[in-house]
C-alpha positions in Angstrom: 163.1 109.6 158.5 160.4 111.1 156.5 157.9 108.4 154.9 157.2 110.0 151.9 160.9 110.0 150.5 161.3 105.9 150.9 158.5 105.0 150.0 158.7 106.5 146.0 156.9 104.9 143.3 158.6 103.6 140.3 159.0 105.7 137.7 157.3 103.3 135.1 153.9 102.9 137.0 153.8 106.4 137.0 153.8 106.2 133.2 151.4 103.7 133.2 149.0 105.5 135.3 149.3 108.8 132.9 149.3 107.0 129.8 145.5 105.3 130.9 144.6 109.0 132.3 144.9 110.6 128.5 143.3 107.1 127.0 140.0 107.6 129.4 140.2 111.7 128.4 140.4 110.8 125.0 137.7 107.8 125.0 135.4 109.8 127.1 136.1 113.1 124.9 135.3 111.0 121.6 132.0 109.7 123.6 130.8 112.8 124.3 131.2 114.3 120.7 128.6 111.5 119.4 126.6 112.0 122.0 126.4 115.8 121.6 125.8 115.3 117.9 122.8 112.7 119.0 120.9 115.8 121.5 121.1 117.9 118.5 119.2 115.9 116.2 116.7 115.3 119.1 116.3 119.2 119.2 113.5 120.2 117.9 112.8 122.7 114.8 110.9 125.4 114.0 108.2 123.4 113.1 108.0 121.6 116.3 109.2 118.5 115.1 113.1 117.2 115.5 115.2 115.5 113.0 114.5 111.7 114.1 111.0 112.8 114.6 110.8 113.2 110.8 113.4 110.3 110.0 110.9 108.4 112.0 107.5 110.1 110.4 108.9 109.5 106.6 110.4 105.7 107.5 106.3 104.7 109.2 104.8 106.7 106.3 106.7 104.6 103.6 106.3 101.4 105.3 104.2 99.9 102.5 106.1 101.0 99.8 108.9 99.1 100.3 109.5 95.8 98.1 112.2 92.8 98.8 113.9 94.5 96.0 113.7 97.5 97.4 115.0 96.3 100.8 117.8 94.3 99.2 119.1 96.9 97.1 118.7 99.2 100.5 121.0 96.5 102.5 123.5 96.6 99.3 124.2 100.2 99.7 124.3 100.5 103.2 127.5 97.8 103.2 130.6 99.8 102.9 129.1 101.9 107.0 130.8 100.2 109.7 128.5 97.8 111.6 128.4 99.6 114.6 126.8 102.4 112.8 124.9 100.2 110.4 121.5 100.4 111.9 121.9 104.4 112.0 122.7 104.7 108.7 120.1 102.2 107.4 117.1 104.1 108.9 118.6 107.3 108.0 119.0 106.2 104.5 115.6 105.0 104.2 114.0 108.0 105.9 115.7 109.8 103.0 114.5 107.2 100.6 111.1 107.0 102.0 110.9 111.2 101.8 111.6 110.9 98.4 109.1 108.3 96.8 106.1 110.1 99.6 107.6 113.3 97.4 106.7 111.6 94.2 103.4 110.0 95.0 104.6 106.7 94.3 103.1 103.4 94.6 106.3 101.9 95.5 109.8 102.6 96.1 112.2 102.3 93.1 116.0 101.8 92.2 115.7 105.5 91.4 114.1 106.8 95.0 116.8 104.1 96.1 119.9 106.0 94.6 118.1 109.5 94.9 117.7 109.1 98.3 121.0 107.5 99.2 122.5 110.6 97.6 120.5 112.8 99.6 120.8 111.3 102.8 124.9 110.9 102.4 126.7 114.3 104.0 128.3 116.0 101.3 132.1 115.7 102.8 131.4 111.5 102.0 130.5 111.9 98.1 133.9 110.5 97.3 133.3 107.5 98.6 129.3 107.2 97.7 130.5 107.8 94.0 133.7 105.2 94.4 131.3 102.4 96.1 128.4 103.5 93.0 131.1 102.9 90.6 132.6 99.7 92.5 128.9 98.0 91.8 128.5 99.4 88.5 125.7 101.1 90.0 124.7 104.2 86.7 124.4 107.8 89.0 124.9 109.7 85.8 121.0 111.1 85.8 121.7 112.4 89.5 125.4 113.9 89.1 123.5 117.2 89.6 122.1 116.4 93.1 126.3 115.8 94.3 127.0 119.7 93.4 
């Protein structure tokens, strides 16, 4: 008597064991998409410098500029980002921010660099939502609606 044919395993561990195969291909395909989109930004430009090099450049060279109004107001509009991604988004936002107010020689940051640079720094396929949120806080975009064409 052959081994192999008595000793079959159920039917329902084999599901199990296929089911968890697709969930790890699917976990570790999702992981690897961020992770590509993160060596990107770490490539770097034609000017020598990569993308978080400059994110990092404008958020030290703006240091000083920031206020407690200007960091509170920074906090506020970061809120709707999942907190996971919070800390990303934050020092993105404030590279953006801190671009901006370097841009206009500015003794420190404002509402407007705030909301300039939040517009700026938000990909264009998430505007829906920035304006929805802007709206939600009765925050007044009208003098930037041009920057979200």
């Amino acid at each position: 008597m052959n081994y192999l044919t008595t000793q079959a395993a159920p039917d329902g561990f084999m599901y199990f064991i296929m089911f968890w195969v697709f969930v790890l291909i699917a976990f570790m395909s999702i992981g690897g998409y961020f992770m590509f989109r993160k060596f990107i930004k770490v490539l770097p430009k034609e000017d020598g410098k990569s993308k978080l090099d400059w994110q990092n450049h404008y958020v030290e060279a703006s240091r000083h500029l920031w206020t407690d109004e200007s960091k509170q107001f920074l906090e506020m509009l970061v809120e709707p980002v999942p907190s996971p991604f919070r800390d990303i988004a934050r020092h993105t936002i404030a590279a953006k921010i801190g671009e901006v107010a370097l841009a206009d020689n500015a003794s420190a940051v404002t509402r407007d660099h705030c909301i300039r640079g939040y517009i700026l720094a938000t990909p264009r396929r998430d505007y829906k939502s920035l304006t929805s949120y802007l709206d939600k806080k009765q925050i007044d975009y009208a003098p930037y609606k041009h920057l979200l064409q």
